[in-house]
DRENTORKOL-3810 file (N, C-alpha, C; in nm, 4 decimals):
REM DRENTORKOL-3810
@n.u->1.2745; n.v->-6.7578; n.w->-7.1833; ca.u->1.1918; ca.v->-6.8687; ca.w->-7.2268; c.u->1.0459; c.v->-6.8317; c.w->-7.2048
@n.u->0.9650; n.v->-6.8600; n.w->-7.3045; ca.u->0.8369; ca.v->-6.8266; ca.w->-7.3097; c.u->0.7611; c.v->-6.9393; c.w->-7.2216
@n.u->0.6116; n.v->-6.8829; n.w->-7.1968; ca.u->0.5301; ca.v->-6.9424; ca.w->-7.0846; c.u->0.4748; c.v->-7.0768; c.w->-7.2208
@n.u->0.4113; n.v->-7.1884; n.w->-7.1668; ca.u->0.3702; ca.v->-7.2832; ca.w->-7.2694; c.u->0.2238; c.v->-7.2875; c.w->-7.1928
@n.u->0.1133; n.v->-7.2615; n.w->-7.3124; ca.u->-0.0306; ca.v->-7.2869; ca.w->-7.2567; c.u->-0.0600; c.v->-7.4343; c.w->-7.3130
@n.u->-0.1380; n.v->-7.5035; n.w->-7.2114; ca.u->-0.1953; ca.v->-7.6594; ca.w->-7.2910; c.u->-0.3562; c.v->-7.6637; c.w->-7.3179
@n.u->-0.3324; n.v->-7.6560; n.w->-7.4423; ca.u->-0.5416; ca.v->-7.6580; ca.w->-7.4975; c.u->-0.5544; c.v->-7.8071; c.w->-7.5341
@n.u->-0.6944; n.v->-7.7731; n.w->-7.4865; ca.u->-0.6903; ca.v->-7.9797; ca.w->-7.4222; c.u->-0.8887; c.v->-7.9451; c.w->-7.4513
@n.u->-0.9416; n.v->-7.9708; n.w->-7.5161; ca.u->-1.0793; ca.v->-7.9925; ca.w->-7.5177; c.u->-1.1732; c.v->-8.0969; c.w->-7.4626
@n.u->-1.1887; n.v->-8.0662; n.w->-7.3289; ca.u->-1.2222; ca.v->-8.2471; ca.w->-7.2878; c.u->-1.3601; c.v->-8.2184; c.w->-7.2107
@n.u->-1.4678; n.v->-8.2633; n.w->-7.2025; ca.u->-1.5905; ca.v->-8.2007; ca.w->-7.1120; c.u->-1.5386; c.v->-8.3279; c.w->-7.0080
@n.u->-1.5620; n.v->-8.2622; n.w->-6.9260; ca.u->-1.5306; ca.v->-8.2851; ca.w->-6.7490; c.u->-1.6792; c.v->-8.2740; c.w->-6.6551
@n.u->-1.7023; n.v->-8.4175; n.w->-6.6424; ca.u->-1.8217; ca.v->-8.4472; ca.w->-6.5461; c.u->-1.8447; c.v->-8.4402; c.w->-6.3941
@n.u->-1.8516; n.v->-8.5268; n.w->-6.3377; ca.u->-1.8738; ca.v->-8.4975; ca.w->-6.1651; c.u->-1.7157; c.v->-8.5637; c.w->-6.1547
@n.u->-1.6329; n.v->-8.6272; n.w->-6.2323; ca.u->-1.4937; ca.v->-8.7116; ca.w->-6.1877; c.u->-1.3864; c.v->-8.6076; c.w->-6.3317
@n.u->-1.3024; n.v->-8.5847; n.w->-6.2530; ca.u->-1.2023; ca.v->-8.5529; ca.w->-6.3393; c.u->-1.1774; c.v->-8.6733; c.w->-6.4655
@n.u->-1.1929; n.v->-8.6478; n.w->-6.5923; ca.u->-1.0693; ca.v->-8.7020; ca.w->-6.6807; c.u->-0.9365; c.v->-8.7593; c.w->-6.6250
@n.u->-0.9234; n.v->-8.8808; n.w->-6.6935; ca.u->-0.7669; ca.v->-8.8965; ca.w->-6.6437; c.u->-0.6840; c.v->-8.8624; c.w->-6.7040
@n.u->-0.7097; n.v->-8.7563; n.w->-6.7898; ca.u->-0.5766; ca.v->-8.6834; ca.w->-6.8673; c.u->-0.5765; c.v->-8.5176; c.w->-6.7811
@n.u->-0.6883; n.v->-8.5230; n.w->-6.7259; ca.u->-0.6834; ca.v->-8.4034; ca.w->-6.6531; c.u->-0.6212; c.v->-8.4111; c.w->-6.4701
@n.u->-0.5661; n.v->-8.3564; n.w->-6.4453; ca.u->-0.5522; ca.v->-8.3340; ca.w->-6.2808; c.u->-0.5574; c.v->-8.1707; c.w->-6.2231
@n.u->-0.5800; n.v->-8.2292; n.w->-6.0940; ca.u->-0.6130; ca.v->-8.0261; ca.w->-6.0143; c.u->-0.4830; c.v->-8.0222; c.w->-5.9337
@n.u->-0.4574; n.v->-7.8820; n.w->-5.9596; ca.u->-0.3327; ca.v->-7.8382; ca.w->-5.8835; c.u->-0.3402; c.v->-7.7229; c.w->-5.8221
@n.u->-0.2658; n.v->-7.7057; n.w->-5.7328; ca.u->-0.2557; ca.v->-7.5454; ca.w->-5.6900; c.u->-0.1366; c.v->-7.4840; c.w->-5.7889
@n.u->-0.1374; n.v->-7.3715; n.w->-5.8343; ca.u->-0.0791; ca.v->-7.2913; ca.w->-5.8562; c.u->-0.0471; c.v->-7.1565; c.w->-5.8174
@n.u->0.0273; n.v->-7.0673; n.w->-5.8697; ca.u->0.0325; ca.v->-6.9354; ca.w->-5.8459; c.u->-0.1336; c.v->-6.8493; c.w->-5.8441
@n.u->-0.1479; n.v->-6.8039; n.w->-5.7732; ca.u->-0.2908; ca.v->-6.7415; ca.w->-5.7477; c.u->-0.2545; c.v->-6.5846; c.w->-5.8586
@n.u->-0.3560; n.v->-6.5480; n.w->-5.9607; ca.u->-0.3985; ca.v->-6.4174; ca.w->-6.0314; c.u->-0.4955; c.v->-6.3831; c.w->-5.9326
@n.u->-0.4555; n.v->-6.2467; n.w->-5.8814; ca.u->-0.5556; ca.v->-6.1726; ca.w->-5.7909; c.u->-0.6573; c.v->-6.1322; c.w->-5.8740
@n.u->-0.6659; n.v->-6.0662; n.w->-5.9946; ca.u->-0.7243; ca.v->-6.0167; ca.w->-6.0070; c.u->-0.7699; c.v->-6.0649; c.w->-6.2119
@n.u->-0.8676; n.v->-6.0352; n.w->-6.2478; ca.u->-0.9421; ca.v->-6.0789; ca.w->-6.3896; c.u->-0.9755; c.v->-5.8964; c.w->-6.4403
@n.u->-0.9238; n.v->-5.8571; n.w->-6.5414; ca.u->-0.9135; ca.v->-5.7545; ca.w->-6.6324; c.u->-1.0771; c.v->-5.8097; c.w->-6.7124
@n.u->-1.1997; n.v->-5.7678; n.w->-6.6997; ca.u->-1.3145; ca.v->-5.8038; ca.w->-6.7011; c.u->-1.3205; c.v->-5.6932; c.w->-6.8731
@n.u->-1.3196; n.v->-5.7275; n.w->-6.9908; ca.u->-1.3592; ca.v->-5.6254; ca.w->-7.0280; c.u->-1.4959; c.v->-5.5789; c.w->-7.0569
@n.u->-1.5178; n.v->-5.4412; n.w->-7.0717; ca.u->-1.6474; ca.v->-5.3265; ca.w->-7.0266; c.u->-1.6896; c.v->-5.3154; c.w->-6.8638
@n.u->-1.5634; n.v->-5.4246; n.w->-6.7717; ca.u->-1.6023; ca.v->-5.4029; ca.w->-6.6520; c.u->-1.5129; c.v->-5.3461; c.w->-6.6017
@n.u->-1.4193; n.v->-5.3936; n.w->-6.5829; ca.u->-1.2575; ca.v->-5.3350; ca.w->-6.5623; c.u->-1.1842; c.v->-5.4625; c.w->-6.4670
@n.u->-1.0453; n.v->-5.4313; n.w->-6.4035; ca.u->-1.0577; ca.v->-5.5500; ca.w->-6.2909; c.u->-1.0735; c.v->-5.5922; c.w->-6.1848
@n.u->-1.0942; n.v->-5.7002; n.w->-6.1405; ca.u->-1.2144; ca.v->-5.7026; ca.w->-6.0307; c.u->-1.1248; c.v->-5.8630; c.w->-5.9327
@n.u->-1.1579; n.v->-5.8966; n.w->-5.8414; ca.u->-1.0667; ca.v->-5.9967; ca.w->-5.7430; c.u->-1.1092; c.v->-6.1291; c.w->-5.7479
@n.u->-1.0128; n.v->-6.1982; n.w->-5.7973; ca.u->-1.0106; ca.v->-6.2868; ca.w->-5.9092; c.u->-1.1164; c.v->-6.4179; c.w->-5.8214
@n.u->-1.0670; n.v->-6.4614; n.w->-5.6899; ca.u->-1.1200; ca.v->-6.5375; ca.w->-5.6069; c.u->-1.2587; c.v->-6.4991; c.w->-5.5303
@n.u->-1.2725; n.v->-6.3722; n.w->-5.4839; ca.u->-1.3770; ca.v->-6.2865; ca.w->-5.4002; c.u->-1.4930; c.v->-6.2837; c.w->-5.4710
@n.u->-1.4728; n.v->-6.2391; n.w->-5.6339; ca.u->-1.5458; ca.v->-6.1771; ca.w->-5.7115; c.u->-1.5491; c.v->-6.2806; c.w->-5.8575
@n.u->-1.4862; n.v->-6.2323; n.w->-5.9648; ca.u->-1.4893; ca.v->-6.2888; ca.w->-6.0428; c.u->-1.5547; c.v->-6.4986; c.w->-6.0521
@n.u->-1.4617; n.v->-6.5086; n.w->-5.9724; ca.u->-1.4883; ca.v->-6.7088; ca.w->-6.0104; c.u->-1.6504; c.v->-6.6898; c.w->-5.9022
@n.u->-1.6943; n.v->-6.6487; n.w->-5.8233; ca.u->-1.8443; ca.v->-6.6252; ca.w->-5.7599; c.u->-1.9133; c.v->-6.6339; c.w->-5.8878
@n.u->-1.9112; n.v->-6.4933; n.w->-5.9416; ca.u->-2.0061; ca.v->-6.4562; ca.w->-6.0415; c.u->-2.0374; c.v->-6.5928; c.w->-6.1761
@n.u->-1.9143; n.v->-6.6084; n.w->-6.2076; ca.u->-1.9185; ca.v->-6.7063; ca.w->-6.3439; c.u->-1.9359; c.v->-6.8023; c.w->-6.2576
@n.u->-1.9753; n.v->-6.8782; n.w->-6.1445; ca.u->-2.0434; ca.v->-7.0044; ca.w->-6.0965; c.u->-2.1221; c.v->-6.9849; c.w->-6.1036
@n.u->-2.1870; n.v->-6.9031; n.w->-6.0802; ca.u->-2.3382; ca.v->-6.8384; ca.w->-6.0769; c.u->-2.4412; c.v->-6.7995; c.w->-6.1862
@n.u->-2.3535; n.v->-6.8000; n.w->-6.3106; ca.u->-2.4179; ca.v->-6.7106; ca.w->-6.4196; c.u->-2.3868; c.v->-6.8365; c.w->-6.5071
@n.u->-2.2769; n.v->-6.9362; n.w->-6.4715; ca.u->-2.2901; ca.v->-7.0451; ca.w->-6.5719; c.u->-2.3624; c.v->-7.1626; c.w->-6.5176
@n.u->-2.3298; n.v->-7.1803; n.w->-6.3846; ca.u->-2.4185; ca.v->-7.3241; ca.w->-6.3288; c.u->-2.4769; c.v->-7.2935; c.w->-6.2241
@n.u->-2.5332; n.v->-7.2254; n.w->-6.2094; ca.u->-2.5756; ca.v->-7.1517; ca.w->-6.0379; c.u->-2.6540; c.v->-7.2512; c.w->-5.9465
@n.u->-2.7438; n.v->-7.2799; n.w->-6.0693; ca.u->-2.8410; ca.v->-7.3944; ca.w->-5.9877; c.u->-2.8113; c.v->-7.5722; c.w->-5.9452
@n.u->-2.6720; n.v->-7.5668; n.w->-6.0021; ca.u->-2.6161; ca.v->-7.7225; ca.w->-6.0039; c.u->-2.6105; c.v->-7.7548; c.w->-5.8626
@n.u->-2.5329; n.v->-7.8913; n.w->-5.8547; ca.u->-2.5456; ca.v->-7.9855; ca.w->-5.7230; c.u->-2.3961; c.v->-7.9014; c.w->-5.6303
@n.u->-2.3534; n.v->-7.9157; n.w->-5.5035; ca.u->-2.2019; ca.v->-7.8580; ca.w->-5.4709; c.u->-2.0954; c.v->-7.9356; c.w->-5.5598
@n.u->-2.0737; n.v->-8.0452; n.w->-5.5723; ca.u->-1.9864; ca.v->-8.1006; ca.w->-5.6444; c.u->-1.9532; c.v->-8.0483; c.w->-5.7912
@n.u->-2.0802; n.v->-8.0153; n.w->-5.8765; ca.u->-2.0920; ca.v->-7.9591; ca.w->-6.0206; c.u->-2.0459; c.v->-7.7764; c.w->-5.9950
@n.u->-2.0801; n.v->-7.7457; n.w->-5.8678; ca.u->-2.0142; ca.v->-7.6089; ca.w->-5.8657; c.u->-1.8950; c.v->-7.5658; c.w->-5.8243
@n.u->-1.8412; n.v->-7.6991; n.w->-5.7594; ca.u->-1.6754; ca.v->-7.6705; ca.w->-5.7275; c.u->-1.6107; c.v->-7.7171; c.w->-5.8720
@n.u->-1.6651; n.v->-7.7902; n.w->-5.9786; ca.u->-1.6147; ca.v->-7.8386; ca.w->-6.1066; c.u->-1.6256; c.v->-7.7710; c.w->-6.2105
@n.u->-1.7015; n.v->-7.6071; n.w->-6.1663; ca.u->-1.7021; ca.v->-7.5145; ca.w->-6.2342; c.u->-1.6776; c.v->-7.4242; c.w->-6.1907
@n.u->-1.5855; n.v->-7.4255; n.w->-6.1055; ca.u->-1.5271; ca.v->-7.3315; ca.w->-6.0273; c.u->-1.3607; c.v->-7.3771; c.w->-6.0517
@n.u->-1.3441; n.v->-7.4645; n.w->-6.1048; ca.u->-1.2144; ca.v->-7.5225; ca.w->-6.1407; c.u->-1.1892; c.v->-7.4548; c.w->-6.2529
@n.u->-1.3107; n.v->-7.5082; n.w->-6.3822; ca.u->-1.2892; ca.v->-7.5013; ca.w->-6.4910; c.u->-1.3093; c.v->-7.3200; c.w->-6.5039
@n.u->-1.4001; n.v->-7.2412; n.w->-6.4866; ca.u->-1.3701; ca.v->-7.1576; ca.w->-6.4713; c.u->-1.2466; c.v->-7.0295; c.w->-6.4432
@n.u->-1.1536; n.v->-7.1100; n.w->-6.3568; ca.u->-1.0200; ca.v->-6.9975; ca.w->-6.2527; c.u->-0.9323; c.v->-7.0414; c.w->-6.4067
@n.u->-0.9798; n.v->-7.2055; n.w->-6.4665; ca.u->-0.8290; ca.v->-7.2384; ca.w->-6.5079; c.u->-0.8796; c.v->-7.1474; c.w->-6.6479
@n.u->-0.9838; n.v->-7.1331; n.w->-6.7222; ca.u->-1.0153; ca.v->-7.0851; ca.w->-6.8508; c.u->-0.9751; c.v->-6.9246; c.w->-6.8515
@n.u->-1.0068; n.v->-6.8716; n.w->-6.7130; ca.u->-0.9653; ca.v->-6.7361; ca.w->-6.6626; c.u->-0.8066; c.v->-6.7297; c.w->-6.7022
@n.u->-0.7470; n.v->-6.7841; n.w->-6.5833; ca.u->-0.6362; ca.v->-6.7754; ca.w->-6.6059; c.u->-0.5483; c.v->-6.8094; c.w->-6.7588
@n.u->-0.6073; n.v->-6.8995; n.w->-6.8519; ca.u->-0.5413; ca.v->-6.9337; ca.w->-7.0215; c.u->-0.5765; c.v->-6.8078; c.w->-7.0597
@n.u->-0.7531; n.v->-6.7146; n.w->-7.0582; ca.u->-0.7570; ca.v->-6.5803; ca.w->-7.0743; c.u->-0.6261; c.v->-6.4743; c.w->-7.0663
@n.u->-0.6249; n.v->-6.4565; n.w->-6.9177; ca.u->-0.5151; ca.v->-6.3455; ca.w->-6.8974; c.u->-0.4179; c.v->-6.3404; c.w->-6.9275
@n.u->-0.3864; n.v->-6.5031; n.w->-6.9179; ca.u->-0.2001; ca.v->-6.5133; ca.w->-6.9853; c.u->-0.1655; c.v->-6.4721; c.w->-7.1183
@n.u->-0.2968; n.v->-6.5160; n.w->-7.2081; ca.u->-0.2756; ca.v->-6.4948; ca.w->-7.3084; c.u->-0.3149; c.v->-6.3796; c.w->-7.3606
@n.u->-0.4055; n.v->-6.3169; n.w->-7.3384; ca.u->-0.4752; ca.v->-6.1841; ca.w->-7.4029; c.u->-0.4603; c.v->-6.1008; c.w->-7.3380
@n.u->-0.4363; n.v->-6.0984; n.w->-7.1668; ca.u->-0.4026; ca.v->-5.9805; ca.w->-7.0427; c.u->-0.6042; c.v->-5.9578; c.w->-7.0085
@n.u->-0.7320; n.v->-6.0133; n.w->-7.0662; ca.u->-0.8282; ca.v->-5.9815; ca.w->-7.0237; c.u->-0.9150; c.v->-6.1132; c.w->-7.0572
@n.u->-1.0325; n.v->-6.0804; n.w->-7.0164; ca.u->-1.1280; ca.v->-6.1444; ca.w->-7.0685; c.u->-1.2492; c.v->-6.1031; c.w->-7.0880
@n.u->-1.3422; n.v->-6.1670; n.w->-7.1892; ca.u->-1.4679; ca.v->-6.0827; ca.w->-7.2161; c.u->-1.5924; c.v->-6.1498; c.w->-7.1311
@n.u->-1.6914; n.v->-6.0926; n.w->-7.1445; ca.u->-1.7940; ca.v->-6.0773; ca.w->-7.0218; c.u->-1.8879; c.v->-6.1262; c.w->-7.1009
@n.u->-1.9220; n.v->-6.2812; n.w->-7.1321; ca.u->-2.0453; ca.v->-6.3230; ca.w->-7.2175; c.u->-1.9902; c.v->-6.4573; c.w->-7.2726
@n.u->-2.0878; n.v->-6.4807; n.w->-7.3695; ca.u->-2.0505; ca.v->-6.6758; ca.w->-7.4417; c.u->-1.9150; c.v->-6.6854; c.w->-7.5211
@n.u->-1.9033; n.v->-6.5710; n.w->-7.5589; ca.u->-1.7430; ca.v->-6.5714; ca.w->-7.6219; c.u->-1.6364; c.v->-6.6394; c.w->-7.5404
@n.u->-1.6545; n.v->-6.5849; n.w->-7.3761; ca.u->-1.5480; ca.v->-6.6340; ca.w->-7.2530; c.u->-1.6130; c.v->-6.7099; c.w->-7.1985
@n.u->-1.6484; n.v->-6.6132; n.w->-7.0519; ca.u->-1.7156; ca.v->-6.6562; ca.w->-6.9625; c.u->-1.8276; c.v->-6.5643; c.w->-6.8952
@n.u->-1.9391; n.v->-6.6092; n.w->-6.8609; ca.u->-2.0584; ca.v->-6.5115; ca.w->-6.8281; c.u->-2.0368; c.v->-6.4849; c.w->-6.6850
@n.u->-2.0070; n.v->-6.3885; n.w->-6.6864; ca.u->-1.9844; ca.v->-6.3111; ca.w->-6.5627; c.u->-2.1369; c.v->-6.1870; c.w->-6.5181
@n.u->-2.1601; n.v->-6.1258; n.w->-6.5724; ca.u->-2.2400; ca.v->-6.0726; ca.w->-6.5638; c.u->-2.3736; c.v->-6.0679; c.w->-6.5844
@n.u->-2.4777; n.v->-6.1426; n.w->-6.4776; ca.u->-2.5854; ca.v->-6.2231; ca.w->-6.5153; c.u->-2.7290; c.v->-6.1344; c.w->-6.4115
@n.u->-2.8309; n.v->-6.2131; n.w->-6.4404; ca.u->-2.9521; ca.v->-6.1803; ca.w->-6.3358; c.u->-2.9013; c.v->-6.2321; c.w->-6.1781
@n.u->-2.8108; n.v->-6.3658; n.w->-6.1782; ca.u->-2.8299; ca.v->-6.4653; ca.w->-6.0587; c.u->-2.6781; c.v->-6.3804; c.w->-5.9912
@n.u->-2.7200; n.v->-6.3129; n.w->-5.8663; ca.u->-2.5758; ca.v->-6.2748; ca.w->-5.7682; c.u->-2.5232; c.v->-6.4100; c.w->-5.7414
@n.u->-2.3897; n.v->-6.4054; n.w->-5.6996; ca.u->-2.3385; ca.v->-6.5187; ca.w->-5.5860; c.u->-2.4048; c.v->-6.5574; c.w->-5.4682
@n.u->-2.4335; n.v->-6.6908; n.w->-5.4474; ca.u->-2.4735; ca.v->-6.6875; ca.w->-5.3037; c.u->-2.3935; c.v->-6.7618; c.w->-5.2637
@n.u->-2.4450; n.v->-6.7690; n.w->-5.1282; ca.u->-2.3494; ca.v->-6.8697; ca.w->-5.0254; c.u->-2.2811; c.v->-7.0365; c.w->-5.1191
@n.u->-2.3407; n.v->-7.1061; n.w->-5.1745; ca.u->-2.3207; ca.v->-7.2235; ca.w->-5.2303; c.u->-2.2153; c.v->-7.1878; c.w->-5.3327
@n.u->-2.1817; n.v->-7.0951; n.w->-5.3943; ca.u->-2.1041; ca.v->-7.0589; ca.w->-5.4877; c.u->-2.0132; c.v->-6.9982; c.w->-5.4118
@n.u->-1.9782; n.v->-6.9069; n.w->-5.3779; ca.u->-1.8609; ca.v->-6.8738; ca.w->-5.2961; c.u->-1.8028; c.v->-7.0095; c.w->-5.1746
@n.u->-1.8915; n.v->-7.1060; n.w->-5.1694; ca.u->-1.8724; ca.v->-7.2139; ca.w->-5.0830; c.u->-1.7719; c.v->-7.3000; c.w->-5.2012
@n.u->-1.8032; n.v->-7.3134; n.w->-5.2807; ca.u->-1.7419; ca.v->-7.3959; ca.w->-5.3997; c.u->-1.6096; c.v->-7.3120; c.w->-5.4524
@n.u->-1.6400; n.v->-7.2079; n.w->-5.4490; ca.u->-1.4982; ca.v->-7.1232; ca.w->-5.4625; c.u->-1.4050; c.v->-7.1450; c.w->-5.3862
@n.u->-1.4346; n.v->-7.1538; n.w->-5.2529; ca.u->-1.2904; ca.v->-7.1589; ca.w->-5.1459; c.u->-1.2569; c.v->-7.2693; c.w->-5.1104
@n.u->-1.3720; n.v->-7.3533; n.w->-5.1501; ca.u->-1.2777; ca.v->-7.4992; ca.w->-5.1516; c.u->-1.2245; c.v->-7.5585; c.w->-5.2582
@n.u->-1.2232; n.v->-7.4839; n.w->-5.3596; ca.u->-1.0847; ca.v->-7.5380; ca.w->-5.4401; c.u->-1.0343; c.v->-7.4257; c.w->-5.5075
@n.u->-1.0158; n.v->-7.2783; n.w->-5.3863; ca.u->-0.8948; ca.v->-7.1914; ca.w->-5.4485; c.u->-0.8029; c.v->-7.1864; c.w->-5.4770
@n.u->-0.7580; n.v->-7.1495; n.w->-5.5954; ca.u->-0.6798; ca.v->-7.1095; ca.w->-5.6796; c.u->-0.6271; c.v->-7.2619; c.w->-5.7301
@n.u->-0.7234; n.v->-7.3559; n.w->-5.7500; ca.u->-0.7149; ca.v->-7.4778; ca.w->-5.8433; c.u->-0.7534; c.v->-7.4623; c.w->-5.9704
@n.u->-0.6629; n.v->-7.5148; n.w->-6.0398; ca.u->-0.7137; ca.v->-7.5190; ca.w->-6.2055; c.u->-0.6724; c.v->-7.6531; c.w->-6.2835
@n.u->-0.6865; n.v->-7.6519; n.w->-6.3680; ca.u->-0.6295; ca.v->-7.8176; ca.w->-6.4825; c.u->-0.5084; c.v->-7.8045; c.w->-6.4753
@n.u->-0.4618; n.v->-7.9443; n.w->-6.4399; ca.u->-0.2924; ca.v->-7.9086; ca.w->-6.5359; c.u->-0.2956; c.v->-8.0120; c.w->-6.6381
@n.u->-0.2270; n.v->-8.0475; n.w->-6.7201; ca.u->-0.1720; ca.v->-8.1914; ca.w->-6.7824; c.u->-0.0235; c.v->-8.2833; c.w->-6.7012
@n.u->-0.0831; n.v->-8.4024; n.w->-6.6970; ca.u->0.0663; ca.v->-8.4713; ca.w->-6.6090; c.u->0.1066; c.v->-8.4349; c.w->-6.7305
@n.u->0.2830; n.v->-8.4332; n.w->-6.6378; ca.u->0.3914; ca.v->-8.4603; ca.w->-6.6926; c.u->0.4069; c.v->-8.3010; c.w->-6.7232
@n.u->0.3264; n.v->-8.1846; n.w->-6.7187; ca.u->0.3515; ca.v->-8.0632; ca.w->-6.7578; c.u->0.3813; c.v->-7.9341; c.w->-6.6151
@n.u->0.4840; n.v->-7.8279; n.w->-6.6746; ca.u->0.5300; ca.v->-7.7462; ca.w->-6.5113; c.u->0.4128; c.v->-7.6626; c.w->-6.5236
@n.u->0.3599; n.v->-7.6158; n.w->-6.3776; ca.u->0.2932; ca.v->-7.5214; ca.w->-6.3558; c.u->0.2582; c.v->-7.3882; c.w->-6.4006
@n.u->0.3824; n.v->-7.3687; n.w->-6.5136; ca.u->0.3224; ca.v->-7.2399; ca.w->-6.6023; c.u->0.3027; c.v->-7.3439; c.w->-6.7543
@n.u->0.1794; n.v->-7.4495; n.w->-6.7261; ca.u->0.1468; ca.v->-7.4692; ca.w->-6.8422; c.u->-0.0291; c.v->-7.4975; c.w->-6.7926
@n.u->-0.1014; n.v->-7.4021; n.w->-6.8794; ca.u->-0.2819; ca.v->-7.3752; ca.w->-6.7994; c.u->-0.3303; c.v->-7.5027; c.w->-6.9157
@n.u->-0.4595; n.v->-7.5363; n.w->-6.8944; ca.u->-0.5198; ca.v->-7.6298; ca.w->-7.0357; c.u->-0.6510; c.v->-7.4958; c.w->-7.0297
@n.u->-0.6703; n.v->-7.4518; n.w->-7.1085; ca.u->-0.7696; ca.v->-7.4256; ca.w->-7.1839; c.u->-0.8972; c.v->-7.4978; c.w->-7.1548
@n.u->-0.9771; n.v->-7.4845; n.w->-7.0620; ca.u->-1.0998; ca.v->-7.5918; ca.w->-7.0612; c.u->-1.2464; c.v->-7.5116; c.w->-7.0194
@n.u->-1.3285; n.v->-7.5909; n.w->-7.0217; ca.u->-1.4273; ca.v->-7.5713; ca.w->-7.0461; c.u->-1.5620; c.v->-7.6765; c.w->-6.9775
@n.u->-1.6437; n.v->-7.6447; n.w->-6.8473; ca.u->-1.7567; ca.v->-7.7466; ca.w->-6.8098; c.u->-1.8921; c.v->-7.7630; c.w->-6.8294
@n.u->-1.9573; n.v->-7.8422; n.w->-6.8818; ca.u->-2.0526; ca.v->-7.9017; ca.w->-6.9038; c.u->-2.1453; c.v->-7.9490; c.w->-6.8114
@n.u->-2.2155; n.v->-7.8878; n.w->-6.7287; ca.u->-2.2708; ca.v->-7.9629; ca.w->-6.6250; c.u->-2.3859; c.v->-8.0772; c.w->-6.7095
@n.u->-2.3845; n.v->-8.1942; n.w->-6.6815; ca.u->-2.4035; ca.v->-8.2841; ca.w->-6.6923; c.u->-2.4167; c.v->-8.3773; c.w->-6.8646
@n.u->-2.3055; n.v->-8.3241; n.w->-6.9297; ca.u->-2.2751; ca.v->-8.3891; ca.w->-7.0433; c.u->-2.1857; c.v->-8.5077; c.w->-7.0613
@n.u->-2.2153; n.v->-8.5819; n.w->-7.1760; ca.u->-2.1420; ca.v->-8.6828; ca.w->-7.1383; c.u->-2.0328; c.v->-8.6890; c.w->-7.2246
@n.u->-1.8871; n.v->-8.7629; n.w->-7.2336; ca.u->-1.7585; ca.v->-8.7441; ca.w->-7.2837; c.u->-1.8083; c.v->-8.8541; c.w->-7.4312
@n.u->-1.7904; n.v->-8.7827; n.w->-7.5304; ca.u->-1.8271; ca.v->-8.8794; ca.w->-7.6753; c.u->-1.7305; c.v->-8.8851; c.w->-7.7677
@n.u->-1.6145; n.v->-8.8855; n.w->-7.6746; ca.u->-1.4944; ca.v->-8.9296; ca.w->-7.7677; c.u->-1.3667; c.v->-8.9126; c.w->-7.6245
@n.u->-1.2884; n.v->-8.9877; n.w->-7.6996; ca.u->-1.1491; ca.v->-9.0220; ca.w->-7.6335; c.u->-1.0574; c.v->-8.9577; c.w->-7.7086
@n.u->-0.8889; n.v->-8.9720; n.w->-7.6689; ca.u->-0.7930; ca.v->-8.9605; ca.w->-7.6887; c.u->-0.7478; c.v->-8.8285; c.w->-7.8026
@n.u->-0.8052; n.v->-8.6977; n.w->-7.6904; ca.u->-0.7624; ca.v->-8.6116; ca.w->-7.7607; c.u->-0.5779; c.v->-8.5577; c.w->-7.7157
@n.u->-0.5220; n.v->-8.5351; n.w->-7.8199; ca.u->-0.4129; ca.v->-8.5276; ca.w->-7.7815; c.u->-0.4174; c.v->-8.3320; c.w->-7.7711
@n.u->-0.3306; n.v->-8.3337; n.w->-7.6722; ca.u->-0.3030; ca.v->-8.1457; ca.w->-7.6315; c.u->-0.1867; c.v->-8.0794; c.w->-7.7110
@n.u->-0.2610; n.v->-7.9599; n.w->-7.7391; ca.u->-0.2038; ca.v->-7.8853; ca.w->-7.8256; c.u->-0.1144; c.v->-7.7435; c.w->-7.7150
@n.u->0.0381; n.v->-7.7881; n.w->-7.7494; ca.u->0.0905; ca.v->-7.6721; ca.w->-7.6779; c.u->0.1129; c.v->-7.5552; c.w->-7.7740
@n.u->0.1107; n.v->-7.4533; n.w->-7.7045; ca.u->0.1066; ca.v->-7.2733; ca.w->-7.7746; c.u->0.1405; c.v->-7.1772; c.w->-7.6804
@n.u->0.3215; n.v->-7.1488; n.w->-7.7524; ca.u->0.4574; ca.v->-7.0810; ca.w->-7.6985; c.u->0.3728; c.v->-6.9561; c.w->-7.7256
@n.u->0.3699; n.v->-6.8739; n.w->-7.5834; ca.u->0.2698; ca.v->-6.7807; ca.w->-7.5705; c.u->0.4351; c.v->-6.6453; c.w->-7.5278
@n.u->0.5089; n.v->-6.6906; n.w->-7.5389; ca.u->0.6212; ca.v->-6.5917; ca.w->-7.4927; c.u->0.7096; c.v->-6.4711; c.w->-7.4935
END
């Protein structure tokens, strides 16, 4: 039986969506970076893309992109085995290093990502954060895709 991914397009503010919830799951050590190679998924990777996408946000906006981030990572790898390094994915490779506030936001919600209720743990949503945008529409329904 094949893995089921859930793509769910929803911008996610300082409060989760209520179609969205955080879970722990199985931890990916590691992110297949391509032109970088792979690199440790928690240590390294989710640092950098807090940093290079919201670096300067509030702690709350950087643990909410530190969510959306692991979980967009992880729909990446499952599905393609990599991810790319820029606006296509996720910007990983920037002027701004990790600092303390970003690796702070990392370990408090490691290896959390989106799920959809009612869906098992090998099902990722596809998402994506907005630091400080606002939600201009409702009731998108999720699109599952037998990745198997």
């Amino acid at each position: 039986m094949g893995k089921k991914l859930l793509l769910a397009c929803a911008v996610v503010g300082m409060l989760l969506t209520p179609r969205a919830t955080r879970a722990i799951i199985v931890d990916i050590p590691e992110a297949n970076v391509i032109g970088v190679g792979c690199v440790p998924m928690e240590s390294d990777y989710v640092p950098h893309v807090v940093a290079c996408e919201n670096g300067a946000a509030d702690f709350e906006a950087l643990k909410a992109q530190a969510v959306a981030a692991r979980t967009f990572a992880y729909y990446k790898l499952i599905k393609d085995g990599s991810i790319a390094d820029g606006s296509s994915d996720q910007v990983y490779s920037c002027a701004n290093l990790p600092l303390a506030q970003h690796f702070n936001a990392v370990n408090a919600t490691a290896c959390e990502v989106l799920t959809y209720p009612g869906t098992s743990a090998n099902d990722v949503i596809a998402s994506f954060y907005v630091a400080g945008a606002f939600t201009t529409y409702t009731g998108i329904s999720p699109i599952f895709m037998n990745i198997g």
